[in-house]
N, C-alpha and C positions, 0 to 999 in steps of 0.2 A: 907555179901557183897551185895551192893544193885548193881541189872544190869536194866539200863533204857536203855529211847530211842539210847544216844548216842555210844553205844554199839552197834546198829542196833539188838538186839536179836531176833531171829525163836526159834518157841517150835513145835518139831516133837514130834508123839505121832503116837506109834507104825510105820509102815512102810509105814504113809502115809506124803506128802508131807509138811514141814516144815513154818508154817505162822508165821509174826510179832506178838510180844509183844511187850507190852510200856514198863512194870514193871516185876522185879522178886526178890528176895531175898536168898539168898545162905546163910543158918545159919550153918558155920560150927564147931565140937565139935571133941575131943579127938576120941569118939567111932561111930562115923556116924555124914554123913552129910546129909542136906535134902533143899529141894527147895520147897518154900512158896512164897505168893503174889503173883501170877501169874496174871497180868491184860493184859487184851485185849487193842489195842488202843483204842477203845472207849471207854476205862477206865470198863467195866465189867470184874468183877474174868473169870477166865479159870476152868471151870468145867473138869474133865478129869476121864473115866474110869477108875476104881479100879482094877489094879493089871496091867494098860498097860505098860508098856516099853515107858519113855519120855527122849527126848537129847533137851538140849539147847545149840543152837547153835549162835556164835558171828561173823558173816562174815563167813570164812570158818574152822572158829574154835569150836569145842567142846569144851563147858566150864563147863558142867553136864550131866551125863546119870543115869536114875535112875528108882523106879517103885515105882507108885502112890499106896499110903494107903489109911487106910477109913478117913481119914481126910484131905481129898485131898493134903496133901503134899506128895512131892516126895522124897522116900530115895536113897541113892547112893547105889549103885549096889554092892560095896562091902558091904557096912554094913545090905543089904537086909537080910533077915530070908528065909529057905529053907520052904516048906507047911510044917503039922505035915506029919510025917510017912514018907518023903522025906528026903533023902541024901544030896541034894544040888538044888539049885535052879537054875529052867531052864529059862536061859536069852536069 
């Protein structure tokens, strides 16, 4: 699912305050979904710390919450993996 500008989309990442996107990508699959393309409006990628906690948000709606891999895409919170040695994963 492609979310552009007309969407109005914000990308929060961790607890700080939610800014504009132009572009995002929502590839979703049977066993996890994951959020890719992430461009800034001045059309640069969105770099985003490895392991932060990211919501994408549509006006006053949530439309993803997830936690960035080393590939800088973002998995959905349920299909996240717990660390090794951990029980469950702390969101």
């Amino acid at each position: 699912m492609e979310i552009g500008k007309d969407r109005e989309p914000r990308l929060q990442v961790g607890g700080q305050e939610p800014f504009p996107i132009s572009h995002a990508v929502v590839d979703r699959d049977v066993l996890q979904s994951r959020l890719r393309h992430i461009t800034r409006e001045d059309g640069m990628p969105v770099v985003l710390p490895v392991g932060s906690r990211v919501t994408l948000w549509s006006g006053p709606a949530v439309l993803f919450v997830g936690i960035v891999e080393e590939d800088q895409s973002v998995v959905d919170l349920l299909s996240a993996q717990p660390d090794p040695g951990e029980d469950f994963l702390d969101i």
